[in-house]
Backbone of each chain as ProteinMPNN parsed JSONL, in Angstrom:
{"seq_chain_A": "XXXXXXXXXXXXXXXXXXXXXXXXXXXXXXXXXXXXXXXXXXXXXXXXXXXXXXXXXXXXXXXXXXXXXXXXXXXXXXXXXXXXXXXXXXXXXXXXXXXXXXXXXX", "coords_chain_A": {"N_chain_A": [[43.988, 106.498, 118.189], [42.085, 108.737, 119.604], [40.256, 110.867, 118.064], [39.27, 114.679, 119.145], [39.368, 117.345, 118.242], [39.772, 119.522, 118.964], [42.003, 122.006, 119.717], [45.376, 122.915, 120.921], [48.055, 124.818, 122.075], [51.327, 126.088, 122.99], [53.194, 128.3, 123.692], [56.446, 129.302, 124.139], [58.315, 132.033, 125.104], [61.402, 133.573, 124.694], [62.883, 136.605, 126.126], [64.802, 139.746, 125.554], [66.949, 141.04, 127.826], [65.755, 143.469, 130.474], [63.59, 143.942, 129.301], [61.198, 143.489, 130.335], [58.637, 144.734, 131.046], [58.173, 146.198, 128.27], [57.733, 143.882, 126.591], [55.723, 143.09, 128.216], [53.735, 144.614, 128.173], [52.505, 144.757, 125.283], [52.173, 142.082, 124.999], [50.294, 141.882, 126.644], [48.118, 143.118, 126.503], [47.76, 141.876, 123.805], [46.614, 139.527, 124.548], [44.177, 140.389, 125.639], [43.021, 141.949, 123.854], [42.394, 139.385, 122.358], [40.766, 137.634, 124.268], [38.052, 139.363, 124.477], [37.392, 139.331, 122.046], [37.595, 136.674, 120.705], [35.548, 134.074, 119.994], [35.82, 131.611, 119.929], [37.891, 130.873, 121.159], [39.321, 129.461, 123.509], [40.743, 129.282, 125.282], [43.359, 131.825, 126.514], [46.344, 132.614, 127.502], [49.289, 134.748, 129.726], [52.05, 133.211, 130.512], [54.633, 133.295, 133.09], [57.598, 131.953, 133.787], [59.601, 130.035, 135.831], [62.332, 130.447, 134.494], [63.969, 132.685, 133.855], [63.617, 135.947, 132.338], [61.504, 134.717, 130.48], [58.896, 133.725, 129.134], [55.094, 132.525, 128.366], [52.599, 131.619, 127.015], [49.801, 130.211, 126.624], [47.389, 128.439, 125.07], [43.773, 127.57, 123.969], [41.743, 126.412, 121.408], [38.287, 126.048, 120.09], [37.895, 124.843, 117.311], [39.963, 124.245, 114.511], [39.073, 126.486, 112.773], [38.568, 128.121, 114.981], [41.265, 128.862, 115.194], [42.588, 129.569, 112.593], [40.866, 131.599, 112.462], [41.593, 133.533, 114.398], [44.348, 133.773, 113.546], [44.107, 135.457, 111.189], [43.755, 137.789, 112.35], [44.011, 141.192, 112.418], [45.156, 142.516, 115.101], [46.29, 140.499, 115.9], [48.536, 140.34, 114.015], [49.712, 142.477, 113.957], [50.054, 143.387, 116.841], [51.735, 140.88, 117.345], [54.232, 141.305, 115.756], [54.903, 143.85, 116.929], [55.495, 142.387, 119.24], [57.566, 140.883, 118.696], [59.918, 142.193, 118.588], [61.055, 142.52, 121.023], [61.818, 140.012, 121.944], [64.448, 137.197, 122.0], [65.514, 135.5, 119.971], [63.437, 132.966, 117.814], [60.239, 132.326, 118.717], [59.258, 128.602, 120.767], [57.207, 126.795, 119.635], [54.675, 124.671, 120.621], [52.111, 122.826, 118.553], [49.199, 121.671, 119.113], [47.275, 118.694, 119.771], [44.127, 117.738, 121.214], [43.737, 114.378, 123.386], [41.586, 112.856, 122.668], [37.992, 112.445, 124.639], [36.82, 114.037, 127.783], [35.579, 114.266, 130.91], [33.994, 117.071, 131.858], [34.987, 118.559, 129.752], [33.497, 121.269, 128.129]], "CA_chain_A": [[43.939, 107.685, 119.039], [40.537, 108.943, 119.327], [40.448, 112.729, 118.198], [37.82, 115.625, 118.682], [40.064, 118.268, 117.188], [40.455, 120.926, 119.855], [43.26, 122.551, 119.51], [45.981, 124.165, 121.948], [49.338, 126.162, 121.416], [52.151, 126.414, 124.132], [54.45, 128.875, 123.068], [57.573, 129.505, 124.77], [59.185, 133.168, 124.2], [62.675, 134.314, 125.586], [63.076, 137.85, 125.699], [65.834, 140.618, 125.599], [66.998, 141.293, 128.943], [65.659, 144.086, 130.588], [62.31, 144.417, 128.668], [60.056, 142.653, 130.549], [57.46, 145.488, 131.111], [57.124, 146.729, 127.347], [57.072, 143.095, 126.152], [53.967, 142.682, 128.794], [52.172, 145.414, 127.778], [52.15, 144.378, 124.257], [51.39, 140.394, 125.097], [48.36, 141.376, 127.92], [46.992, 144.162, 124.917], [47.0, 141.002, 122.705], [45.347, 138.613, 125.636], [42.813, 141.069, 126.158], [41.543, 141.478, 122.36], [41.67, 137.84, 122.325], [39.687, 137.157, 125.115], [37.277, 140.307, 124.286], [37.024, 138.901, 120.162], [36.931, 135.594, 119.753], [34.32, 132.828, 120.914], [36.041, 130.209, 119.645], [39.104, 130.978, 121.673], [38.541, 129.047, 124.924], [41.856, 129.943, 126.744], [44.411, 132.857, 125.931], [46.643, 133.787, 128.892], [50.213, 134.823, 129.579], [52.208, 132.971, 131.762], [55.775, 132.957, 133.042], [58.033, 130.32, 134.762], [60.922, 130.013, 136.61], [63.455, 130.682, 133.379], [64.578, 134.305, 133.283], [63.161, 136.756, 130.918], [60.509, 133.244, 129.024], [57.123, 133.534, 128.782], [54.772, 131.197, 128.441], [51.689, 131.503, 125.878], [48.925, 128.953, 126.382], [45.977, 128.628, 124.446], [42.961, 126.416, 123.598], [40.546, 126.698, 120.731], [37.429, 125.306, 119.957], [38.503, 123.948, 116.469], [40.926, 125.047, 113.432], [38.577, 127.705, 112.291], [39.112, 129.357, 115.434], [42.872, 128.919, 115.335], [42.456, 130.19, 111.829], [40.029, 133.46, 112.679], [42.85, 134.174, 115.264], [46.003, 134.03, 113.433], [44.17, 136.136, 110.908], [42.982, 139.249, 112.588], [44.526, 142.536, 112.606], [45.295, 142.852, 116.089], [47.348, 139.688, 116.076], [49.573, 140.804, 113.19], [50.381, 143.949, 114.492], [50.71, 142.947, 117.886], [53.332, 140.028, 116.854], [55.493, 142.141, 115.058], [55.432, 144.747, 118.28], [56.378, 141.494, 120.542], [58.86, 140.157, 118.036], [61.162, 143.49, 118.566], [61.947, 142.479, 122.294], [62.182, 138.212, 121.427], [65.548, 137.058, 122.282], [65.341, 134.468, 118.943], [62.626, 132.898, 117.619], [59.372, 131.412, 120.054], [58.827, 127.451, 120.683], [55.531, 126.686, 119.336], [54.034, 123.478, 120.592], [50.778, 122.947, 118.304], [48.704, 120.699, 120.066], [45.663, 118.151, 119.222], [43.379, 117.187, 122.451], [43.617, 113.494, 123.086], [40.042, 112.373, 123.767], [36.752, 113.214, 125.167], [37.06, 113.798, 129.183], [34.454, 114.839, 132.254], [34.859, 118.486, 132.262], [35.137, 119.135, 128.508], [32.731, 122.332, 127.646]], "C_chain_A": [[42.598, 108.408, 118.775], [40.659, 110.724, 119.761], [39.346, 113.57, 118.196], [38.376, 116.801, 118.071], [39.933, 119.066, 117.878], [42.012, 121.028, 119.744], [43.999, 123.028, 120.58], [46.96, 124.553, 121.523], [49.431, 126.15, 122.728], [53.347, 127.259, 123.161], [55.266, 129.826, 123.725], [58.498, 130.919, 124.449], [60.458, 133.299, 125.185], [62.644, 135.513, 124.873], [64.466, 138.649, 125.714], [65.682, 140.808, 127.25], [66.703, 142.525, 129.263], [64.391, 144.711, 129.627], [60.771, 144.258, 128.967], [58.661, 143.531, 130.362], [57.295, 145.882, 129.774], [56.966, 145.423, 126.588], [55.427, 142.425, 126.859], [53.466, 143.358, 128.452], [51.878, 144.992, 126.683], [51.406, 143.084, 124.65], [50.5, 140.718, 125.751], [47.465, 142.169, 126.922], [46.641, 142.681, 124.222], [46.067, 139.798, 123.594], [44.251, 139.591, 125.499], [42.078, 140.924, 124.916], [41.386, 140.043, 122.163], [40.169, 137.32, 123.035], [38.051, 137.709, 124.56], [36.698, 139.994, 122.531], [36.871, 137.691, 119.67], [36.475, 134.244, 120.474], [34.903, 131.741, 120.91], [37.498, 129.837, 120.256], [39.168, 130.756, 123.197], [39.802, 129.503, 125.915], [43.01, 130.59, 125.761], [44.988, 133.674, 127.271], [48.379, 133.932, 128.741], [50.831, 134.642, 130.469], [53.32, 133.376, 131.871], [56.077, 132.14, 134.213], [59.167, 130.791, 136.036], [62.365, 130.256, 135.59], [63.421, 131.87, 133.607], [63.825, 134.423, 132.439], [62.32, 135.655, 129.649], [59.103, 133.61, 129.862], [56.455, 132.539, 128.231], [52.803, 131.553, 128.115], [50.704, 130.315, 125.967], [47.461, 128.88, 125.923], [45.319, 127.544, 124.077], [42.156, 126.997, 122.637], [39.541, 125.704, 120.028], [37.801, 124.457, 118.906], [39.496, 124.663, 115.185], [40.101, 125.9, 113.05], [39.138, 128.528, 112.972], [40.179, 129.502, 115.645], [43.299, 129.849, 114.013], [42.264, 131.899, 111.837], [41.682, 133.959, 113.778], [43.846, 134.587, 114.451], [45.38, 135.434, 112.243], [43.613, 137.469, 111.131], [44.351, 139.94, 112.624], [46.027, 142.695, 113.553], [46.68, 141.987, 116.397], [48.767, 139.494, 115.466], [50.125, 141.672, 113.456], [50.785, 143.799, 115.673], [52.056, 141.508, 118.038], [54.222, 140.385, 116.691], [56.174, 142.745, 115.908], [56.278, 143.371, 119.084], [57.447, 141.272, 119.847], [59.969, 141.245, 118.63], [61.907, 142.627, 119.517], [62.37, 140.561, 122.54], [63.791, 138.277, 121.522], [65.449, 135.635, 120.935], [63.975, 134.192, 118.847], [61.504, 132.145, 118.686], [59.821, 129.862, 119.645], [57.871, 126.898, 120.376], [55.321, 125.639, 119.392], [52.364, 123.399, 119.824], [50.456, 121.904, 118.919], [47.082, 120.0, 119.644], [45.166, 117.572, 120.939], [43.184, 115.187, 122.192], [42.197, 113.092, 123.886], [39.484, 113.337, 124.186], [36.493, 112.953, 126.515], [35.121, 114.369, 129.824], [35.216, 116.766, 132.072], [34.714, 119.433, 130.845], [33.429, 119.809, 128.335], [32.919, 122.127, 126.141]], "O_chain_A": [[42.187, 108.57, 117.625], [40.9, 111.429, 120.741], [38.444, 113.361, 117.385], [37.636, 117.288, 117.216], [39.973, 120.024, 117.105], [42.902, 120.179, 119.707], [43.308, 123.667, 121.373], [46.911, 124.737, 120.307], [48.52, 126.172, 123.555], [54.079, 126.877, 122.248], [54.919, 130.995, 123.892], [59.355, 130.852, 123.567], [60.353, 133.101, 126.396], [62.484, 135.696, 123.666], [65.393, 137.879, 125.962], [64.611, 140.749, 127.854], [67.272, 143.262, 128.458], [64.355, 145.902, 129.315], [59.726, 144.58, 128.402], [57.734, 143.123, 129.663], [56.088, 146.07, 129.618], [56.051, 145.518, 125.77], [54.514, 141.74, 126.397], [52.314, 143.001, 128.21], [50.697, 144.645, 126.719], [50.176, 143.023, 124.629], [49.556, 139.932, 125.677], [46.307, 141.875, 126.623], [45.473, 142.319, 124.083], [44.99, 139.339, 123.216], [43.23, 139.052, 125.074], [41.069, 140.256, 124.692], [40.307, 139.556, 121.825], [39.093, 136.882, 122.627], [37.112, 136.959, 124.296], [35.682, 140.48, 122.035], [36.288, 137.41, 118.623], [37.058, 133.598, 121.344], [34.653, 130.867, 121.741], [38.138, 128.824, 119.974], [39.085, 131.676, 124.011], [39.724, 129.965, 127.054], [43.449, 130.153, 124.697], [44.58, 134.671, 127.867], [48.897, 133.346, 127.791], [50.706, 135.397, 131.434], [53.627, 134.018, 130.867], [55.396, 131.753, 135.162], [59.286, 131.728, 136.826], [63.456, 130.205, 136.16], [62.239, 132.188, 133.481], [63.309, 133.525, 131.774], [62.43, 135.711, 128.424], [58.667, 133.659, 131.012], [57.063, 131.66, 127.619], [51.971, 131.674, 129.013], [50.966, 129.379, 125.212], [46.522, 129.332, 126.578], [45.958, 126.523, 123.824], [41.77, 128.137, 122.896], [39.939, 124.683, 119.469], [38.082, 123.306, 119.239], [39.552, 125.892, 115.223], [40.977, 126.707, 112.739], [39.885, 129.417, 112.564], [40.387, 130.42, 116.439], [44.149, 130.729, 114.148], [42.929, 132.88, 111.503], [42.578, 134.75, 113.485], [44.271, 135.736, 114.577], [46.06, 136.459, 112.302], [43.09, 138.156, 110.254], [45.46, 139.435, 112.801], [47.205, 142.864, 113.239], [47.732, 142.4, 116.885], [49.746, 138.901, 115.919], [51.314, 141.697, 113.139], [51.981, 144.049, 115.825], [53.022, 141.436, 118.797], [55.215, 139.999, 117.308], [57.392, 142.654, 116.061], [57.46, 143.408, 119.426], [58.488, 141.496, 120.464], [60.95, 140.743, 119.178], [62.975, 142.077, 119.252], [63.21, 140.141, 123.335], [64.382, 139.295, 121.161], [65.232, 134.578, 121.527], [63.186, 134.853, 119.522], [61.997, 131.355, 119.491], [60.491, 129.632, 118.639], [57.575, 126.171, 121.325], [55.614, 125.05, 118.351], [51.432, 123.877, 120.471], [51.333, 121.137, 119.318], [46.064, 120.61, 119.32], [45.986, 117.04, 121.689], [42.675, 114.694, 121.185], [41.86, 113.037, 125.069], [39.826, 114.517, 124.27], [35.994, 111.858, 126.776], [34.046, 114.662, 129.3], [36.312, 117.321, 132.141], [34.428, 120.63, 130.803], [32.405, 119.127, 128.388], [32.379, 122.891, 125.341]]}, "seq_chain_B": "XXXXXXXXXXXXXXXXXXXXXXXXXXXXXXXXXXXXXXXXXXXXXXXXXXXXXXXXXXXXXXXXXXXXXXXXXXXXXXXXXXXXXXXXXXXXXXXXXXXXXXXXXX", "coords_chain_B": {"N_chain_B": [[55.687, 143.667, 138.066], [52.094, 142.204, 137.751], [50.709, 140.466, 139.814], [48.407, 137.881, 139.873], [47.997, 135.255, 141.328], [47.833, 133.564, 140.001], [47.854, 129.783, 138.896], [49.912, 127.961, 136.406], [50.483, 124.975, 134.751], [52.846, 123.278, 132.637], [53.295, 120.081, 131.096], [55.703, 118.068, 129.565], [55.779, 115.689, 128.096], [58.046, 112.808, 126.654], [57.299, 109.291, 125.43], [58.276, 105.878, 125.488], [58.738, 103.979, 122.686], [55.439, 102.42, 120.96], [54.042, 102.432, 123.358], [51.456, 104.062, 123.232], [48.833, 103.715, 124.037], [48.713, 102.398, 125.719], [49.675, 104.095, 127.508], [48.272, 106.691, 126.473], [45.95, 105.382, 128.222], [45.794, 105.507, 130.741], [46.631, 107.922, 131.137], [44.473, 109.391, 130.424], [42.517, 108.158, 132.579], [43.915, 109.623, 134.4], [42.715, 112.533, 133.387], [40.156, 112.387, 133.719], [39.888, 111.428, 136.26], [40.67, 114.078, 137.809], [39.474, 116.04, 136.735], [37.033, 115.42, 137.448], [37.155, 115.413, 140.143], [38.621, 117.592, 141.231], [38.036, 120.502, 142.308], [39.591, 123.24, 142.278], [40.926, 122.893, 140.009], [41.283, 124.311, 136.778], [42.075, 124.048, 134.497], [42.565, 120.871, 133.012], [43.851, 118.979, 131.044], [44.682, 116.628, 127.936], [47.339, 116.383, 125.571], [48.624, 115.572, 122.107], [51.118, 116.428, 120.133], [53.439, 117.675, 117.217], [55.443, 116.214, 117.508], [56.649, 112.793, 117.369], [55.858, 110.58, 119.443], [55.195, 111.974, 121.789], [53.674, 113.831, 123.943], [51.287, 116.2, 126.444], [50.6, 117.525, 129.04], [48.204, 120.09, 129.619], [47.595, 122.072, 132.117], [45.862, 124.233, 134.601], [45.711, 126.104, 137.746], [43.44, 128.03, 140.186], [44.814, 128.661, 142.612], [47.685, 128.305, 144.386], [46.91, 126.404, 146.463], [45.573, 124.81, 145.383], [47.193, 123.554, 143.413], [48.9, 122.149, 145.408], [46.524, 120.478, 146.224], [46.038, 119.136, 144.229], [48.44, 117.806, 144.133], [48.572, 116.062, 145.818], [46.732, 113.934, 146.087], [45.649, 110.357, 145.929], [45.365, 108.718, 143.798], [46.858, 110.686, 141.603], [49.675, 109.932, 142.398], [49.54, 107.129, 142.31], [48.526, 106.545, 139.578], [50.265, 108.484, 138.063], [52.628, 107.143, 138.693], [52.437, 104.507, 137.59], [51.83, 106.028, 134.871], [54.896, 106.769, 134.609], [56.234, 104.28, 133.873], [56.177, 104.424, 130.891], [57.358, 106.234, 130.015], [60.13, 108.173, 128.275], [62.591, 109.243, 129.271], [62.921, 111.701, 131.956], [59.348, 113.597, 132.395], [59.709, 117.135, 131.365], [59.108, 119.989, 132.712], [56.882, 122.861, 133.371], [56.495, 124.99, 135.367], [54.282, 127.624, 136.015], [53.217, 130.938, 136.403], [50.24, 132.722, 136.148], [50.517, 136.208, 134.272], [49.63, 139.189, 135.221], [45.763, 139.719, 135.38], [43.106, 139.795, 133.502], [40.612, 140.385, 131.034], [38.043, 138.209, 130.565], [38.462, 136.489, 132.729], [38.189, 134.068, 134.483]], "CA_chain_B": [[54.929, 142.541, 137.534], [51.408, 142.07, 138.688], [50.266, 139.324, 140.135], [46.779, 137.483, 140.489], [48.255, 133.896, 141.44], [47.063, 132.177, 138.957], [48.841, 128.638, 138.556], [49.754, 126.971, 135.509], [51.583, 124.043, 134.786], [52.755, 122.741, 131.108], [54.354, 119.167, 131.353], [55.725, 117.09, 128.491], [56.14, 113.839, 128.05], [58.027, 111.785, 125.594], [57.004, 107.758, 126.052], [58.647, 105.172, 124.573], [58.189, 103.686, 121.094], [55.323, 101.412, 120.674], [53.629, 102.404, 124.189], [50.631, 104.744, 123.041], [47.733, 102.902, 123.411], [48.672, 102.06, 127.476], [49.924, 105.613, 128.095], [46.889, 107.239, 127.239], [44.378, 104.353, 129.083], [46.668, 106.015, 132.218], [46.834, 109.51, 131.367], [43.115, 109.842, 130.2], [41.858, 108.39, 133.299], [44.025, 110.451, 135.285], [41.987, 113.712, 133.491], [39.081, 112.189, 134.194], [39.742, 111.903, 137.927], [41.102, 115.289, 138.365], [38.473, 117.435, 136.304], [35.352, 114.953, 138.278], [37.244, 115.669, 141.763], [39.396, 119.134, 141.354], [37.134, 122.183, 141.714], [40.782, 124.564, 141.599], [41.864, 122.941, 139.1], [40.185, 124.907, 135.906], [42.427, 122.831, 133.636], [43.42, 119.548, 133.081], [43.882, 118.123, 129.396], [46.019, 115.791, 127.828], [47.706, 116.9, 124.395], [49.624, 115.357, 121.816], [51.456, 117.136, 119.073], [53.55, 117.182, 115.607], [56.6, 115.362, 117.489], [56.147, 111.702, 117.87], [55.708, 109.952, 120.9], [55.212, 113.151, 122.873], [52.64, 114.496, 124.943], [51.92, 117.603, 126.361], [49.383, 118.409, 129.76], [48.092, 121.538, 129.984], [46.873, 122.597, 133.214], [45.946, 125.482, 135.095], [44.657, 126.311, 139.049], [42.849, 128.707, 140.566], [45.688, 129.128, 143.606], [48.644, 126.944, 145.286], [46.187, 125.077, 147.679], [44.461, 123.661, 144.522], [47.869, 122.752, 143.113], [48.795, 121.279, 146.268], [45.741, 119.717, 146.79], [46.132, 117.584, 143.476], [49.545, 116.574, 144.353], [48.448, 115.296, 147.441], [45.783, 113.039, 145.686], [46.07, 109.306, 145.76], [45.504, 109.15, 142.208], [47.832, 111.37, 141.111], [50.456, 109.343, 142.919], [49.365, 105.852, 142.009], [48.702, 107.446, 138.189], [51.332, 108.943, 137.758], [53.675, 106.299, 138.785], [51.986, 103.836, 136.15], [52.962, 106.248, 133.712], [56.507, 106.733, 134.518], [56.834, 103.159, 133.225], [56.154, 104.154, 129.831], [58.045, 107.33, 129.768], [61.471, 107.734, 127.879], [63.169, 109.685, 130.393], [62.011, 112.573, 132.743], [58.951, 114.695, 131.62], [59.933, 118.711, 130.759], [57.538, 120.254, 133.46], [57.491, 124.166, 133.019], [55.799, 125.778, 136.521], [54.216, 129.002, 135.383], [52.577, 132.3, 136.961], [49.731, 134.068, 135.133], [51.095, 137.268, 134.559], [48.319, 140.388, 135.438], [44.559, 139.456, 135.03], [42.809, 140.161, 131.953], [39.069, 140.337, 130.352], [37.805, 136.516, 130.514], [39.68, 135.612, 133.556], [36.907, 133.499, 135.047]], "C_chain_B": [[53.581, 142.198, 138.279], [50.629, 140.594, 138.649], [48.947, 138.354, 140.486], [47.026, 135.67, 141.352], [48.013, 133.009, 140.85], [48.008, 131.095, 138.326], [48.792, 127.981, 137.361], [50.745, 125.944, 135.281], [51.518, 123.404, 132.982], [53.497, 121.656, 131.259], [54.385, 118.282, 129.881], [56.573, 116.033, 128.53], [56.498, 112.698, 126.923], [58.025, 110.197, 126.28], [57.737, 107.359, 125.075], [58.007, 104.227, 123.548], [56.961, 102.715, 121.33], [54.315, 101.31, 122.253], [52.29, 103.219, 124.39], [49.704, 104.534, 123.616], [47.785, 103.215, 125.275], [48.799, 103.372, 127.809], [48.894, 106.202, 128.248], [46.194, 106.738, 127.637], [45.042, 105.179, 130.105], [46.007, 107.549, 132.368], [45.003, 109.977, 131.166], [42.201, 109.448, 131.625], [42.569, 109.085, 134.792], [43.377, 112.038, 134.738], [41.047, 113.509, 133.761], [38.851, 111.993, 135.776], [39.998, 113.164, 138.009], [39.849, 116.363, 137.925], [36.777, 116.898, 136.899], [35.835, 115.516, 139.783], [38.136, 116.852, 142.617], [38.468, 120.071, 141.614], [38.547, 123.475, 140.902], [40.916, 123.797, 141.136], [41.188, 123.662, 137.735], [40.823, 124.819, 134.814], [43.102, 122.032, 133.299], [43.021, 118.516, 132.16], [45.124, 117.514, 128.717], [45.952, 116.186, 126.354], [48.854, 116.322, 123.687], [49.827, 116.343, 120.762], [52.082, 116.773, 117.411], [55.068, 116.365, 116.241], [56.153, 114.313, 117.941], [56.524, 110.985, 119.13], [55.926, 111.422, 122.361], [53.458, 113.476, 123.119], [52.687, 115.667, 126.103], [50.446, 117.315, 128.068], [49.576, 119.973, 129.541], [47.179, 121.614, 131.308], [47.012, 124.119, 133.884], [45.548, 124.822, 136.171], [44.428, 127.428, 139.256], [44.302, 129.562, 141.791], [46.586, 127.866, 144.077], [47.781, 126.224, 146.389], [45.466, 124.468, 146.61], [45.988, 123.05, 143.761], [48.516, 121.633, 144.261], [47.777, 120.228, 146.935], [45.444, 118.503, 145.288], [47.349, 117.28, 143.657], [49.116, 115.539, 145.334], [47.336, 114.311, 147.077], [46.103, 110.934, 145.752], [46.203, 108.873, 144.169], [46.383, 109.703, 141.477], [48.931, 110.821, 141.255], [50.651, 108.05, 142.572], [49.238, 106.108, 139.955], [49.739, 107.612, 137.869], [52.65, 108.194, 137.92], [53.644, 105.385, 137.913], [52.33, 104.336, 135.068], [53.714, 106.398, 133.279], [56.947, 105.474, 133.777], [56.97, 103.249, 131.689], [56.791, 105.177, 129.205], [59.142, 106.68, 129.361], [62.084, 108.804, 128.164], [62.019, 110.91, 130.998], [60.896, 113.796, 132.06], [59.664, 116.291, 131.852], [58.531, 119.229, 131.688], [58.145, 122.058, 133.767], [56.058, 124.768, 133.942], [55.6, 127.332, 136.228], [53.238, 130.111, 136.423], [51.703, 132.808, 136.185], [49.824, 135.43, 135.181], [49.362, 138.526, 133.975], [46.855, 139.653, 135.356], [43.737, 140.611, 133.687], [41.474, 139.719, 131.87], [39.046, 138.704, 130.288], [38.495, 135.936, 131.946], [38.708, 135.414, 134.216], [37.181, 133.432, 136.841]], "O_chain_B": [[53.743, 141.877, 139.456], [50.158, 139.916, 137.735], [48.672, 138.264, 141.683], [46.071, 135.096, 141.876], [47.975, 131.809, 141.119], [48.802, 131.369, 137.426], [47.749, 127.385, 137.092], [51.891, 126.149, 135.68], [50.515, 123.17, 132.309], [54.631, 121.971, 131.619], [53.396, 117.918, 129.246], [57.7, 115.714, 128.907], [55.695, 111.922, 126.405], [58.573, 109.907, 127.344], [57.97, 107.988, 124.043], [56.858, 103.798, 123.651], [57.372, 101.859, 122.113], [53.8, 100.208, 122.442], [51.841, 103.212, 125.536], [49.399, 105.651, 124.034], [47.094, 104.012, 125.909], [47.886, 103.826, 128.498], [48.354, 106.44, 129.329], [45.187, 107.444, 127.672], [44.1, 105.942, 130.318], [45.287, 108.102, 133.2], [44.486, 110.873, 131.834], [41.268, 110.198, 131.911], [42.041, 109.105, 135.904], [43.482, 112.897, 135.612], [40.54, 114.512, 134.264], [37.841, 112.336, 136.39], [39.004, 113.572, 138.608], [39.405, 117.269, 138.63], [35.732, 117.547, 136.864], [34.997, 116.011, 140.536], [38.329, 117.055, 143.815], [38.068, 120.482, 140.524], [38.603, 124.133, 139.863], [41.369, 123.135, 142.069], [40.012, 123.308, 137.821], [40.324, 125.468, 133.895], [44.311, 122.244, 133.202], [42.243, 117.571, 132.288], [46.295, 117.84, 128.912], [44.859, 116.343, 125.809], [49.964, 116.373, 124.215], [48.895, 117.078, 120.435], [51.572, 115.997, 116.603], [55.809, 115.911, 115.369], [55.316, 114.393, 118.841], [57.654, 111.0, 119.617], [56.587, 111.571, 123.389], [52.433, 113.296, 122.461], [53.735, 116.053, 126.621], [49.353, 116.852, 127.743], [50.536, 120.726, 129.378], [46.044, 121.138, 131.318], [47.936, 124.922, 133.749], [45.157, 123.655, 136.191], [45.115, 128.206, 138.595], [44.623, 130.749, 141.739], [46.212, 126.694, 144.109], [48.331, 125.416, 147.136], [44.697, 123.556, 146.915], [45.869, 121.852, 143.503], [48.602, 120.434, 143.997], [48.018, 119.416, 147.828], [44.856, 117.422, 145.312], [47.525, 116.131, 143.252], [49.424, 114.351, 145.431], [46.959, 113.746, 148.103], [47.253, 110.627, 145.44], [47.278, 108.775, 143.578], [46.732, 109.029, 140.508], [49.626, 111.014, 140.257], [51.814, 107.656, 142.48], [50.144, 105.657, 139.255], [50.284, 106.699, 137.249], [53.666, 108.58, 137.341], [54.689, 105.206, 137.287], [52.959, 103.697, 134.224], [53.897, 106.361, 132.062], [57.962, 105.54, 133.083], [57.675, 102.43, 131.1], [56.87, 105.182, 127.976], [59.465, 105.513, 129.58], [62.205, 109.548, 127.191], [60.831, 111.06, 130.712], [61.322, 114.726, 131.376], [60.26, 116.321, 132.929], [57.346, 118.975, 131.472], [59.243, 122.443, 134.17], [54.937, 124.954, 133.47], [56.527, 128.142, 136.203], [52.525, 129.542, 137.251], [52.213, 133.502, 135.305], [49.237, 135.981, 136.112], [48.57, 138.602, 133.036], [47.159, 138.472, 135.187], [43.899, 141.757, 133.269], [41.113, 138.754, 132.543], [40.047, 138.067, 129.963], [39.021, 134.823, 131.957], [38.132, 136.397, 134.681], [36.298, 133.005, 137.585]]}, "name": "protein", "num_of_chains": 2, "seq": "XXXXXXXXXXXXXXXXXXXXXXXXXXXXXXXXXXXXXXXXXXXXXXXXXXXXXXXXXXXXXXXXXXXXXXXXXXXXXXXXXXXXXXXXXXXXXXXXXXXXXXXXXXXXXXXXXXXXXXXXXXXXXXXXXXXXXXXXXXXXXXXXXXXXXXXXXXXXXXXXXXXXXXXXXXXXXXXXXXXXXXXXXXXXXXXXXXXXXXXXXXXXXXXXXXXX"}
């Protein structure tokens, strides 16, 4: 399997019913300092699906440093904790290795 | 909830035992068609993880005429049917919304 070591993260939240708006403000606060702080953090957005009250976390980063620098800032500790409140159990966390070197890859 | 349209799609794929090797010759040159002949698509990467024999896309689009305009691909169709053979049952395909727009949103 031929690896370059980009990284991604899918992570799946279910929430408490009836919270949707103060668990978004917290998760788009923590998209935004992402986006706005770290270089090595090529995609940070917040999606949702077709499940009720799940969210949907997808991220890319350049390589484990910046998966590293991420998990340990500030912003991301404190803002976790805030999302955890309204979490209906714990997330799904797919970590993820990039297979291969495509057309396209920045 | 506000809305920018922004499409994402997360699909996973467990293959069966012993089929690696062929899966990704498939799946790698289906990212390599899509990210040489997509413009909406703004991403389309193939990902494995820490469970074995799984695989993960991550994609995004720009709007529903760029996700409809890679279904509608021949490629995608002829692709994607090649790799059903090596699948071990139906992929987990989780149709997502980007929820608000945010700093970085290209």
């Amino acid at each position: 399997m031929m690896e370059i070591g980009m990284f991604g993260t899918v992570a799946t939240i279910k929430i408490k019913e009836g919270n949707a708006a103060e668990f978004e403000k917290i998760a788009t606060e923590l998209v935004n300092k992402v986006n706005e702080n770290e270089k090595g953090c090529l995609l940070y957005q917040l999606y949702y699906g077709e499940v009720p009250n799940t969210y949907v976390f997808m991220e890319r980063y350049a390589d484990q440093a910046a998966v590293e620098a991420h998990r340990s800032t500030e912003y991301f500790k404190t803002l976790g904790r805030a999302m955890a409140e309204f979490m209906d159990g714990k997330p799904t966390v797919q970590r993820l290795k990039q297979v291969g070197r495509f057309v396209g890859y920045e």
